[in-house]
C-alpha positions as CSV (number, residue, x, y, z in Angstrom):
1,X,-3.8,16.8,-43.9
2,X,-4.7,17.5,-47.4
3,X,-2.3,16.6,-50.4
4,X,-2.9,19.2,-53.0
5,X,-3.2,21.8,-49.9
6,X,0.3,20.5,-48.7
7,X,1.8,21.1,-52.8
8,X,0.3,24.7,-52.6
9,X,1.6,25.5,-49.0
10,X,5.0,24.4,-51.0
11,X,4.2,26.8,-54.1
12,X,4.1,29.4,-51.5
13,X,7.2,29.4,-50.4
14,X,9.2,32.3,-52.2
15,X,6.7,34.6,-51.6
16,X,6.5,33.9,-48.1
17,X,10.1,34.1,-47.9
18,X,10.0,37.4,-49.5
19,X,7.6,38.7,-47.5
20,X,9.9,37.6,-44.4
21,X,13.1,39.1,-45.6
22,X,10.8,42.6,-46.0
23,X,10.1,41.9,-42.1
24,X,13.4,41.4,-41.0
25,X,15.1,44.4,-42.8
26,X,12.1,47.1,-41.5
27,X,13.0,45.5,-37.9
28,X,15.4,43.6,-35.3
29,X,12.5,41.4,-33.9
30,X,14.9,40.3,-31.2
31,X,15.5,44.1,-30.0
32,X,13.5,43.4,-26.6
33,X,15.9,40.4,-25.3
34,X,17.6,41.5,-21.9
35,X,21.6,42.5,-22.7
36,X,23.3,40.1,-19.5
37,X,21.4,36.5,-20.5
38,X,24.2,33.8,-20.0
39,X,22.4,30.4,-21.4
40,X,20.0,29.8,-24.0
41,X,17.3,26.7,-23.6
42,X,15.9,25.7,-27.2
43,X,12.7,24.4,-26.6
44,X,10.3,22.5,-29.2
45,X,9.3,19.2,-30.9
46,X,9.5,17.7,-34.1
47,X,10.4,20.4,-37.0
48,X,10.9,22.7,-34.5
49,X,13.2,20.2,-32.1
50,X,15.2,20.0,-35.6
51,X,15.7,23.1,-36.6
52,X,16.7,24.1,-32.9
53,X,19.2,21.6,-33.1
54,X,20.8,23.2,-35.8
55,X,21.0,26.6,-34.1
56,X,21.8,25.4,-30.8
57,X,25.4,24.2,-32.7
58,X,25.8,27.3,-34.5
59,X,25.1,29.3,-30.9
60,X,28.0,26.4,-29.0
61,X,30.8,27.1,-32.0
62,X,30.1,30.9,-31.7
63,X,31.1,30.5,-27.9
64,X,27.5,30.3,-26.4
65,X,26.3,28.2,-24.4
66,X,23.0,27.1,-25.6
67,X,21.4,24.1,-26.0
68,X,18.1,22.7,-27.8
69,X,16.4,20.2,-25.9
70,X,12.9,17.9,-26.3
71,X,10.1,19.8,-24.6
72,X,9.4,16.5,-23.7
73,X,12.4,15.9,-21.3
74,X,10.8,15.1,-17.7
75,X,14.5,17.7,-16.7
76,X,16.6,20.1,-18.0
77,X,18.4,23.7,-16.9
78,X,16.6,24.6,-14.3
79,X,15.0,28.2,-14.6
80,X,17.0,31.2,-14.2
81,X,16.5,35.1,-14.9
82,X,20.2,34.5,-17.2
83,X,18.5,32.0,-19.3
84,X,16.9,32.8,-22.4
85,X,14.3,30.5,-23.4
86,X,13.1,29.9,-26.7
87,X,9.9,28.1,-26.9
88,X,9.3,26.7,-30.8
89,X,6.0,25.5,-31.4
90,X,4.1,26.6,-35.3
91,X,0.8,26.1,-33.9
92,X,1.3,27.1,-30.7
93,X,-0.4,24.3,-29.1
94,X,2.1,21.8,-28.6
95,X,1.7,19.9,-25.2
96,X,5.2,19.2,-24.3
97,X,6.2,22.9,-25.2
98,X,3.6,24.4,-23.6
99,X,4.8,22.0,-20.5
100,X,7.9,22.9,-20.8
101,X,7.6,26.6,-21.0
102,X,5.6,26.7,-18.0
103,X,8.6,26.1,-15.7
104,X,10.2,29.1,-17.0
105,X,7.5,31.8,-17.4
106,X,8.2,34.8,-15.3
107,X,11.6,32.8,-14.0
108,X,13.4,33.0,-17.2
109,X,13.3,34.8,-20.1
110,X,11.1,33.0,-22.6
111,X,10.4,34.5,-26.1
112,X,8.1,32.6,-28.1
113,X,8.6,31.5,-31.7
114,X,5.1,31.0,-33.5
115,X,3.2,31.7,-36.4
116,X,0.1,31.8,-34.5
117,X,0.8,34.8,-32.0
118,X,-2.4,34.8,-30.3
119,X,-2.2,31.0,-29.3
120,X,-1.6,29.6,-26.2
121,X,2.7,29.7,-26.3
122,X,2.5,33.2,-26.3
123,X,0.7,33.5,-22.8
124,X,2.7,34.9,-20.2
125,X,5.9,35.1,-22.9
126,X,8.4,38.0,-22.6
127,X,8.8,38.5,-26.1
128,X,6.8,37.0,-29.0
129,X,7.8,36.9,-32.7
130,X,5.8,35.6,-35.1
131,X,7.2,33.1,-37.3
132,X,5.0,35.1,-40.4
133,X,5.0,31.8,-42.6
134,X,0.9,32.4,-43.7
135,X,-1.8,29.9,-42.8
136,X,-0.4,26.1,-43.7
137,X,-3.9,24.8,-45.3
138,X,-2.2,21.4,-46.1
139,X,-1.6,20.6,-42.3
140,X,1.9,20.3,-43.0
141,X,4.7,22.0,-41.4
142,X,6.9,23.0,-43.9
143,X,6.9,27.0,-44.9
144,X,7.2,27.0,-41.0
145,X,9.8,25.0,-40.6
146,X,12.3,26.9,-43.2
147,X,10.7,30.2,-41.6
148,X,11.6,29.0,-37.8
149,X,15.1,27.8,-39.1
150,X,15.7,31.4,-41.0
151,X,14.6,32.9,-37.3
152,X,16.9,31.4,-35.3
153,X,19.5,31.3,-37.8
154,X,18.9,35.7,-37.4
155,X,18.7,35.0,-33.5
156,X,22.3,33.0,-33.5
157,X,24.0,35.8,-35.4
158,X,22.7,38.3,-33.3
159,X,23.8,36.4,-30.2
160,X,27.3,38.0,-29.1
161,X,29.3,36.0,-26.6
162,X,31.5,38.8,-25.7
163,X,28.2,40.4,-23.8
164,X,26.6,37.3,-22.0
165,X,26.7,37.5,-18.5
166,X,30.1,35.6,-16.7
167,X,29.1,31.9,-15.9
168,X,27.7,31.3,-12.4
169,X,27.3,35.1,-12.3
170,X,23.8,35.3,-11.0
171,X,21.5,36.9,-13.4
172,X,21.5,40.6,-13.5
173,X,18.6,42.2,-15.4
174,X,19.4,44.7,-18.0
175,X,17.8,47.2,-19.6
176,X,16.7,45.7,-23.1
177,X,18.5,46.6,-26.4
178,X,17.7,50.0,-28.1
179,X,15.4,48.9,-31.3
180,X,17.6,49.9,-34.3
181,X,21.5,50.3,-32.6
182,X,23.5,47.6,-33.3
183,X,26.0,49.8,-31.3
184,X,24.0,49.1,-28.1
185,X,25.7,47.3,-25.3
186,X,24.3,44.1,-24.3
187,X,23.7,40.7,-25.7
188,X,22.7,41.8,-28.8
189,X,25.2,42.6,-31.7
190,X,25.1,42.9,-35.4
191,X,26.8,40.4,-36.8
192,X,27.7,41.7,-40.3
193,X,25.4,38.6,-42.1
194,X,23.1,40.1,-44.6
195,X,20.0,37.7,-43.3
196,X,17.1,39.7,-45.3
197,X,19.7,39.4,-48.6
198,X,20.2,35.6,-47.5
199,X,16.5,34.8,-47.1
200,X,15.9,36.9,-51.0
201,X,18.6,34.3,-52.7
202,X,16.8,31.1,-50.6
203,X,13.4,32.6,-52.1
204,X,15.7,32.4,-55.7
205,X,16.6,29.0,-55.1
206,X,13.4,27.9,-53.9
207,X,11.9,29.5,-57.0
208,X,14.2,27.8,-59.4
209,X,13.7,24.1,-58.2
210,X,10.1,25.0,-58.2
211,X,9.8,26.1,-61.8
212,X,12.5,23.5,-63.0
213,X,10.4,20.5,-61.3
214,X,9.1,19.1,-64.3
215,X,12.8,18.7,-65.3
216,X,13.9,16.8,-61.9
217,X,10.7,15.8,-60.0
218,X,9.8,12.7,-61.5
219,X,13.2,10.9,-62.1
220,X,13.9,11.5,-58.3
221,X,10.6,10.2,-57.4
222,X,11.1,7.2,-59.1
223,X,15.0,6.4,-58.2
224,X,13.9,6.9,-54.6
225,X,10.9,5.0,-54.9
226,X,12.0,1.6,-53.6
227,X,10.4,-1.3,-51.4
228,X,12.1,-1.0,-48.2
229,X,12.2,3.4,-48.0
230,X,13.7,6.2,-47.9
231,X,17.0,7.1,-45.8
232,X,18.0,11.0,-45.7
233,X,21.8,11.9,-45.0
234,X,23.0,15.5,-44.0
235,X,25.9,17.0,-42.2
236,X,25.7,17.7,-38.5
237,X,25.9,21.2,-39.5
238,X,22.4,20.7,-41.8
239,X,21.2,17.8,-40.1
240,X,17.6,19.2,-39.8
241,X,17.4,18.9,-43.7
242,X,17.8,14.7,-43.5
243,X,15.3,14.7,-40.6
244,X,12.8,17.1,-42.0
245,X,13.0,15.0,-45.0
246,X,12.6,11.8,-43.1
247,X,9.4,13.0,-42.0
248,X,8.1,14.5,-44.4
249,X,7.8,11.0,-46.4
250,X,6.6,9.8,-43.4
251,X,3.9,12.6,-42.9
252,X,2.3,12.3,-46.3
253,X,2.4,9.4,-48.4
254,X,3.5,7.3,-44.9
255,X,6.6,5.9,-46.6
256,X,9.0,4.2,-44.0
257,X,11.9,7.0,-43.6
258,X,14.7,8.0,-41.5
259,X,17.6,10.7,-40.9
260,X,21.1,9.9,-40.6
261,X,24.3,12.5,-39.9
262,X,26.8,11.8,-42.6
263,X,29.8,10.8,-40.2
264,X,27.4,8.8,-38.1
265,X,26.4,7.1,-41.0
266,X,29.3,4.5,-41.3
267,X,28.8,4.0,-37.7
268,X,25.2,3.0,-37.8
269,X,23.6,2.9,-41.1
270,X,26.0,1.5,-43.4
271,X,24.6,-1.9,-42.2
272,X,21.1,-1.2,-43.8
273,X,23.0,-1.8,-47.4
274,X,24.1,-4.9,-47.3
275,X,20.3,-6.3,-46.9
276,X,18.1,-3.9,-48.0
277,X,16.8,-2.1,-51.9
278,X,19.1,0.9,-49.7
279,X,17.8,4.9,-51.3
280,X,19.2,7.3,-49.9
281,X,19.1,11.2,-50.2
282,X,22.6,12.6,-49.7
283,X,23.0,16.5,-48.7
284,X,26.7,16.7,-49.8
285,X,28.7,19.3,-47.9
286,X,30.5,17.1,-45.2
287,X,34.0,15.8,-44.5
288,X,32.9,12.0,-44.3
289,X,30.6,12.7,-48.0
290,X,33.4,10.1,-49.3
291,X,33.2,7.6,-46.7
292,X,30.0,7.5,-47.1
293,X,29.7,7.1,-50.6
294,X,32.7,4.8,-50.5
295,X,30.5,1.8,-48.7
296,X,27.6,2.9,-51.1
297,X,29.2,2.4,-54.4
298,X,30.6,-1.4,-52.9
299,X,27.5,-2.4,-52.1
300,X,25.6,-0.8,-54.9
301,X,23.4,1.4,-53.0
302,X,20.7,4.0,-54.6
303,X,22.1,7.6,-53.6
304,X,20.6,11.2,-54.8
305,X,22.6,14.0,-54.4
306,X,20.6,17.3,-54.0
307,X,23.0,19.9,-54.5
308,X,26.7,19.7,-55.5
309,X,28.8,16.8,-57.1
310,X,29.6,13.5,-55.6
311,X,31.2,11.0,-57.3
312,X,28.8,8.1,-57.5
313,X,25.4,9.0,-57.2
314,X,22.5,7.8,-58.9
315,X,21.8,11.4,-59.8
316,X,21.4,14.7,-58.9
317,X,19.7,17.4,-58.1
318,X,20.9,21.3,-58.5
319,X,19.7,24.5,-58.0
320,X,20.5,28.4,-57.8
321,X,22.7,29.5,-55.1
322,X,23.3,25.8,-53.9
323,X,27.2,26.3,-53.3
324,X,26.3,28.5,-50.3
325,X,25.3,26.5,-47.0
326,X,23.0,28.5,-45.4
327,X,21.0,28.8,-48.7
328,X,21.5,25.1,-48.8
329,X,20.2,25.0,-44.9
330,X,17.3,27.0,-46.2
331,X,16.5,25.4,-49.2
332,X,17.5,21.8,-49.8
333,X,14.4,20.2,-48.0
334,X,12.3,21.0,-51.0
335,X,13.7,18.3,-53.1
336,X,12.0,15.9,-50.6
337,X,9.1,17.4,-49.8
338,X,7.7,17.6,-53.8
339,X,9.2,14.2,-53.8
340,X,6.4,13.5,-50.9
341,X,3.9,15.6,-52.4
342,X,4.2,13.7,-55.4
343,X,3.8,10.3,-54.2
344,X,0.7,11.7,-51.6
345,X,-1.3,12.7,-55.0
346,X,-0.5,9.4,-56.6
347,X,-2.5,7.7,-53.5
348,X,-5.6,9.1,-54.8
């Protein structure tokens, strides 16, 4: 992993975005995906594990059933030609993924999410989209990570409960979507979201906290720059953004770190401030923002808010486009991540 690799990989980002949003508007890359599938198995680790998290949710409050699960897990559904498997891995090398997807290949129907679509994730797949995130030269995953949470976030909206096949009906093969009809029968369905117009706005965003930085970059490295860490707290709805935070201080300058979901917090991380130099990164946007930041404010806590207004913090961070979620979804993990960069450079 190279530092000043990593801080270009992060330069890169709007055009990378740009360049998927042109993708995704030429073509439906989930057109091939069979119409009667009645489960989907969200497969991956680390980055990948968290942003399938955060579509497995979307999928369950759309009336799916779907569920993201470790590669790692020594059991989970058991293969079936109903079950679409999506198997998440940026290199496409991951042990526990490839593992994982071998239980499923020709049993289920696995479609692999990569940006390296001649690797080893892809063998024996049904379908195979390319994540289209460029070459990472830092080692990091990061434009891979917002580029596999933009995917699945198309893939979720595109998933129509109305179609999937009756549960404990044995799978019935169908006859894939037609390319280009959103009228097609099956379960695949326009859903009306604008995702290439969504992913231009997150390249906006991106953008704007990237040429603003010199404004931001260094009084948030230094409030967050304390002796016992960094904590990151999201809602469960965006909980990827504390965890890919959490590790991306952990990844390059090798600064203790962890995620938290902002309900949760009060339950098991609201201890950490009564002893510790407590810094926290707060993604605002959750019902329980104020109970957090109630305990916080007692106990004199270090909190910065990327994104919105909350009554309390330490500062703030904003950007273009930040009041809508899924821009926020998109975007917000930048913050962090130039944070990292920063303090990986300083190391020398």
């Amino acid at each position: 992993m190279i530092p000043d690799l990593y801080l270009a990989d992060l330069e890169a980002k709007p055009a990378a975005l740009a360049g998927l949003a042109d993708a995704l508007a030429a073509a439906d890359p989930f057109s091939a995906i069979p119409a009667r599938i009645r489960r989907v198995l969200l497969l991956g680790m680390g980055s990948s594990r968290y942003a399938a998290r955060v579509a497995a949710l979307r999928l369950r409050s759309a009336g799916v059933d779907a569920v993201a699960e470790y590669a790692s897990a020594a059991a989970s559904y058991p293969p079936d030609p109903g079950t679409l498997v999506v198997a998440i891995s940026a290199t496409g090398g991951s042990r526990e993924t490839l593992d994982a997807v071998a239980r499923h290949r020709g049993r289920s129907f696995v479609l692999a999410l990569t940006n390296a679509p001649d690797s080893p994730v892809t063998e024996g797949a049904d379908l195979v989209v390319p994540m289209l995130a460029g070459e990472e030269r830092g080692g990091v995953s990061c434009r891979t990570f917002q580029h596999t949470l933009a995917l699945l976030l198309a893939l979720a909206d595109r998933l129509s409960p109305a179609d999937l096949g009756p549960s404990g009906d044995p799978a019935v093969p169908a006859d894939p979507v037609a390319p280009g009809d959103p009228a097609a029968p099956g379960g695949l369905v326009a859903s009306g979201r604008d995702v290439p117009g969504l992913l231009l706005r997150t390249a906006e965003a991106t953008a704007d906290l990237l040429d603003r930085r010199d404004e931001w970059l260094a009084p948030a490295a230094a409030l967050l720059d304390g002796p016992h860490g960094v904590y990151t707290i999201a809602p469960a709805e965006r909980l990827s953004s504390a965890e890919q935070s959490a590790l991306m201080f952990r990844e390059g300058p090798r600064r203790p770190a962890d995620a938290c979901e902002t309900g949760d917090w009060a339950h098991v991380d609201v201890y950490l401030t009564k002893t510790l130099d407590y810094r926290a990164v707060l993604y605002p946007g959750s019902r329980y923002d104020e109970q957090a930041m109630d305990w916080i404010r007692q106990r004199g806590s270090t909190v910065l808010a990327v994104g919105g207004e909350v009554p309390g913090v330490a500062d703030r961070v904003r950007y273009r486009h930040d009041d809508e979620p899924d821009v926020a979804l998109l975007t917000e993990t930048l913050v962090a991540e130039l944070v990292a960069a920063r303090w990986w450079l300083a190391q020398g």
